[in-house]
N, C-alpha and C positions, 0 to 999 in steps of 0.2 A: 440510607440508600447504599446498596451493596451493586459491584460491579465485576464483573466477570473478563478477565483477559486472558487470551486462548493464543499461544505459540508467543508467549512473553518473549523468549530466548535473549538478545542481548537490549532489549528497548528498555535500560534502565530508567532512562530522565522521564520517559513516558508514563513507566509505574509512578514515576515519584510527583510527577504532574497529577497526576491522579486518585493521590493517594492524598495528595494537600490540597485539593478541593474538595474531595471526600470527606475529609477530615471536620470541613465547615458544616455540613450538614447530618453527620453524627454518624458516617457511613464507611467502608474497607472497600480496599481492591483484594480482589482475590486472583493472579497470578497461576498459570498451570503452561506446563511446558513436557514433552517427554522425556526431557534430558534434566537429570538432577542438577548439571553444576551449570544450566541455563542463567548468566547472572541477573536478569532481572529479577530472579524468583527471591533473591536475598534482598529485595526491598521495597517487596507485597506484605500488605499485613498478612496476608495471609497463602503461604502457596501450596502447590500440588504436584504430584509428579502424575501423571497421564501417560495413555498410552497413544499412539501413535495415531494422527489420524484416517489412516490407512487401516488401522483397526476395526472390525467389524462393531466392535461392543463401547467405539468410541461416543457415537453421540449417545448412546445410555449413562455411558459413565461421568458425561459432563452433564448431562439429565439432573445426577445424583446430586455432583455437586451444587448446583442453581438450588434444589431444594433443600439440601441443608444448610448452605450459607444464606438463606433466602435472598438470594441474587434479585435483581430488580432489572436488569441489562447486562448484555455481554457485547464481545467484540472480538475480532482475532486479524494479528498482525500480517501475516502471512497470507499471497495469491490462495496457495492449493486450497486452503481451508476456508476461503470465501465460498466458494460454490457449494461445500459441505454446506457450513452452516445457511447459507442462501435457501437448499431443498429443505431444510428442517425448522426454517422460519416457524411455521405455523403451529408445531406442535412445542416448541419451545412458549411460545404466544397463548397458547393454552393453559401452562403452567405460568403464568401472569410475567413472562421473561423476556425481555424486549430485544429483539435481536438487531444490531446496530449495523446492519450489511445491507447494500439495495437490494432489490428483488434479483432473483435469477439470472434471467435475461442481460439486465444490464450487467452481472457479475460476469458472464458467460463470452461478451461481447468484450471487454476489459481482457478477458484473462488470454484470448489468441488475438493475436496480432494480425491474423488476416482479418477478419470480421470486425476487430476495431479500424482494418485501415478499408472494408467494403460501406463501412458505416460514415466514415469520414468522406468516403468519395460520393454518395448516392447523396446526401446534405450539403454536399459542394463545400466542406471544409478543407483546408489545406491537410495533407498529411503524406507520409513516408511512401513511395510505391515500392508492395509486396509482392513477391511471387512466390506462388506453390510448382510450379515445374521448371524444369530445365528448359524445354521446350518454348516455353512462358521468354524465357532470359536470354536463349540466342534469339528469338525475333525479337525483343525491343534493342538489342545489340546490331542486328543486321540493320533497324530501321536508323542506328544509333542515334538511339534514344536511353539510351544506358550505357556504363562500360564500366572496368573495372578500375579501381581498388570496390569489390563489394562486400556485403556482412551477411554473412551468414546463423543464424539462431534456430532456438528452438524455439514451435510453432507458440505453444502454452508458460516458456521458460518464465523467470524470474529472479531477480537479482542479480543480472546479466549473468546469469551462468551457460556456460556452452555458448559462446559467442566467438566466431572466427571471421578473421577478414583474408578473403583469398585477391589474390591478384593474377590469376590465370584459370581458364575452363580446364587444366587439369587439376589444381588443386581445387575445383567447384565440385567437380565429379566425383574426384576421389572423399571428399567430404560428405558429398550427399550417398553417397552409396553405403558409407558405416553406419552411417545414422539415419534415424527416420523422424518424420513430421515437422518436417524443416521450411522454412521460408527464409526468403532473400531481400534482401534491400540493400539501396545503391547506399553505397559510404557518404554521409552527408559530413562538408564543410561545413563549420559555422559553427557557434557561440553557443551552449546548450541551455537550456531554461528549466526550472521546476513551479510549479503556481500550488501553493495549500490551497484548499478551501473546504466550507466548511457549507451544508446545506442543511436548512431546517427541516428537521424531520417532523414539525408540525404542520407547515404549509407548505414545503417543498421547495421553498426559496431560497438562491446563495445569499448567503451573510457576510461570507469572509473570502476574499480572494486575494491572497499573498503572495507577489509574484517576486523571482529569486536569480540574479545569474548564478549558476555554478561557475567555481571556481576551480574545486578540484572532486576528484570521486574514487570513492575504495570500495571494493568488493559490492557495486552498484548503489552505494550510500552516497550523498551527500557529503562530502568532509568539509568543505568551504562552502559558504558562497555570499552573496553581497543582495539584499535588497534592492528591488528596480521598481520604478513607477512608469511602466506603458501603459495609456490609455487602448492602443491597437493589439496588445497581449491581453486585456482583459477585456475587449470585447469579443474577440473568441474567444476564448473561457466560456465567457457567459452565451455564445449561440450555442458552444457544445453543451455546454450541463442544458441545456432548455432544448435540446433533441434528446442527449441521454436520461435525463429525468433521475439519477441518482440517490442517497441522504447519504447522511453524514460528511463526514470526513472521506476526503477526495485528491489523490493527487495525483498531476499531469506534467506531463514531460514534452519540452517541444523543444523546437532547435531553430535558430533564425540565422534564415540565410539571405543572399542577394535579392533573393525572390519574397520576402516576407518570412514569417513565422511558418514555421511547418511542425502537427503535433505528430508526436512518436509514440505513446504511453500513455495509459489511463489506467490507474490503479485505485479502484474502490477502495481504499482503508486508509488511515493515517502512513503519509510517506515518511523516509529513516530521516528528510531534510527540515522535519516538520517543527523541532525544536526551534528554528530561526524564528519561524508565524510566532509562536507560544513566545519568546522572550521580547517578541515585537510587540506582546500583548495582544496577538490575534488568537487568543482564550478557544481553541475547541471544545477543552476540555467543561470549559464552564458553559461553552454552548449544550455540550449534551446534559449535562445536570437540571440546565434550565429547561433541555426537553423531555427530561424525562419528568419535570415536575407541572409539568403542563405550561411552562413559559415560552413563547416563542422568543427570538431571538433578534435584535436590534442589529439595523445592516452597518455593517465595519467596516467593506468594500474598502482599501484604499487610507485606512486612519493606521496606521505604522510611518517610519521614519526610511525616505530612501539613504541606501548607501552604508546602512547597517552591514558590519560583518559577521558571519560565524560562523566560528572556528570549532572542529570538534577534536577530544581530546583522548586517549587511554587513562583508562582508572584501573586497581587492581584491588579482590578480593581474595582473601586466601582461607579455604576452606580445608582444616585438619582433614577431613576425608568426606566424602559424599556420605559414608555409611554412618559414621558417626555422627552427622546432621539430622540423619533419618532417624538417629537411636535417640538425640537427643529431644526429637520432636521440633523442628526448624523446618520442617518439608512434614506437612500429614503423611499418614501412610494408604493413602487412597491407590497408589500402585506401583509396584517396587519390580522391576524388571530382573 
C-alpha cells in the first residue's frame, strides 16, 4: 500500500507517522512538495520536487506520479490544494487512487470563512459573526452590537496569514481599501480550542474526536497545548460533522467564551496540532490504512488521557546543497525548476 502526500513542506512527524505504519503492511510514503529543501521530503521513502499547484500541468504531473509508484491514496496538507484535488476526485478514482479530501462543497464551505460562519448560523450552531461590508460593521456598531478592538482577515486565508486587528474605523478603512476579499470579525476573548478527528470514510462515521486547549501558537500551528475532556465541546463536534458530512481527518477550531463554545475554523485535512491525537494513541493514520483496506474503524471518541501536554520542538537538517541531492538522486528528478 503506497501513499501519496501532496504540499509535505515542514509536516515531518506526519511523514514519519506514516511511513511506520506503512511500513507494517509492506507499503512507502511518497512525499512531493515544490520547494526542494521542504524538510519533510528528507523523511518520505520516497520524494519529488513538483510544480506548483498553480500550475496548469500540475494534476497531470501528480497523475504520473500515482501511476508509477502505484499509489493506492493520496492526501495534501495544505487549504489551497483541497479544492484542487476535491475537482479531480473522480478522475484520480478512475486510475484506482483514492483521494482522502471530502467532496467539494464541503471543501469549499471550510476553506472562506463567510460560508462556513452562514453555514453555522442557518444550523443554529454557535460560531464567530462575519462581515463582508463596511456598511455591514457601522450598523451592528450603531445598534452596538459590535465595537472594536476587531480582526480583520482574508476572506479564503490560511495559516493565519494576513490577519490584523484594527481599533478604529480609520485603520478599518484604510485596511480594507489595500486589500480585497476581506471579512471582519469581532476580537473574541477567551481560551482557544482545537478537536482532531477522524471520520470513517467507509460509513461516514466520527471515530475519533480529540479535544485540545491551546496553549500557545506559531505561525498558526499549534506549539503547546494540553488535552481536555468536555462532554459539551464534543457534542458540537459531533452536531457539526453530522450537518457538514465530511471523511477523513478533520480539524476545528473554537474559542470558549462566557457565552459557551463558539466555532472559528473548519479545516478539512489533518491539523499542524494533530501530533498531540497521534501520541495520545488517537491513530489516524491507522484509521486510513484500515480504510483503505476495507476495515472500518472501531469508535475511540474520548479513550486518550486528559491533561496530556505537547510541546513542539525545532530539529535541524543540513543539506550540502539542494543541487547536489538532486545529483545524488535523494529527490527524483520528476521537476527541477
Amino acid at each position: 500500500m503506497n501513499i501519496l502526500i501532496c504540499s509535505a513542506g515542514r509536516r515531518v512527524k506526519l511523514v514519519k507517522y506514516f511511513k511506520e505504519e506503512l511500513k507494517k503492511v509492506g507499503g512507502e510514503v511518497i512525499a512531493v512538495d515544490c520547494d526542494a529543501s521542504a524538510p519533510a521530503l528528507q523523511f518520505a521513502d520516497i520524494a519529488h520536487i513538483v510544480p506548483r499547484i498553480t500550475d496548469k500541468g500540475y494534476i497531470a504531473h501528480i497523475m504520473e506520479l500515482c501511476r508509477k509508484y502505484k499509489v493506492d491514496a493520496m492526501l495534501c496538507l495544505i487549504d489551497p490544494e483541497l479544492s484542487l484535488l476535491a475537482e479531480h476526485k473522480e478522475e484520480f478514482e478512475q486510475e484506482h487512487v483514492k483521494v482522502i479530501v471530502s467532496d467539494k462543497d464541503v471543501v469549499n464551505i471550510c476553506f472562506d470563512k463567510y460560508l462556513t460562519y452562514q453555514l453555522l448560523q442557518t444550523h443554529g450552531l454557535p460560531g464567530i459573526p462575519t462581515y463582508l461590508s463596511i456598511d455591514e460593521i457601522v450598523e451592528e456598531m450603531d445598534q452596538q452590537r459590535l465595537d472594536f478592538p476587531l480582526i480583520i482577515k482574508p476572506r479564503n486565508g490560511s495559516a493565519s496569514l494576513g490577519i490584523s486587528i484594527v481599533h478604529s474605523y480609520a485603520e478599518l478603512t484604510a485596511l480594507w481599501k489595500d486589500h480585497g476579499n476581506f471579512i471582519v470579525q469581532p476580537f473574541i476573548e477567551g481560551n482557544e480550542y482545537g478537536v482532531d478527528c477522524y471520520i470513517d470514510i467507509l460509513n461516514g462515521k466520527p471515530t475519533n474526536i480529540f479535544c485540545k486547549q491551546k496553549i500557545k501558537m506559531r505561525a498558526g500551528e499549534t506549539d503547546k497545548s494540553i488535552a481536555i475532556h468536555d462532554p459539551n465541546l464534543v457534542q458540537l463536534i459531533e452536531e457539526l460533522l453530522c450537518i457538514l458530512r465530511p471523511i477523513g481527518p478533520i480539524d476545528i477550531d473554537c474559542f470558549k467564551t462566557d457565552k459557551g463554545y463558539m466555532i472559528s475554523e473548519i479545516n478539512p485535512r489533518f491539523g499542524g496540532g494533530y501530533p498531540h491525537a497521534h501520541e495520545e494513541g488517537q491513530n489516524f493514520v491507522t484509521c486510513i490504512v484500515n480504510n483503505l483496506m476495507g476495515i472500518p474503524n472501531k469508535v475511540e471518541i474520548g479513550n486518550y488521557e486528559h491533561g496530556s501536554v505537547m510541546i513542539k520542538y525545532d530539529d535541524v537538517v543540513l543539506l550540502k546543497s539542494i543541487d547536489m541531492m538532486k545529483e545524488q538522486g535523494n529527490f527524483q528528478k520528476s521537476f527541477i525548476e
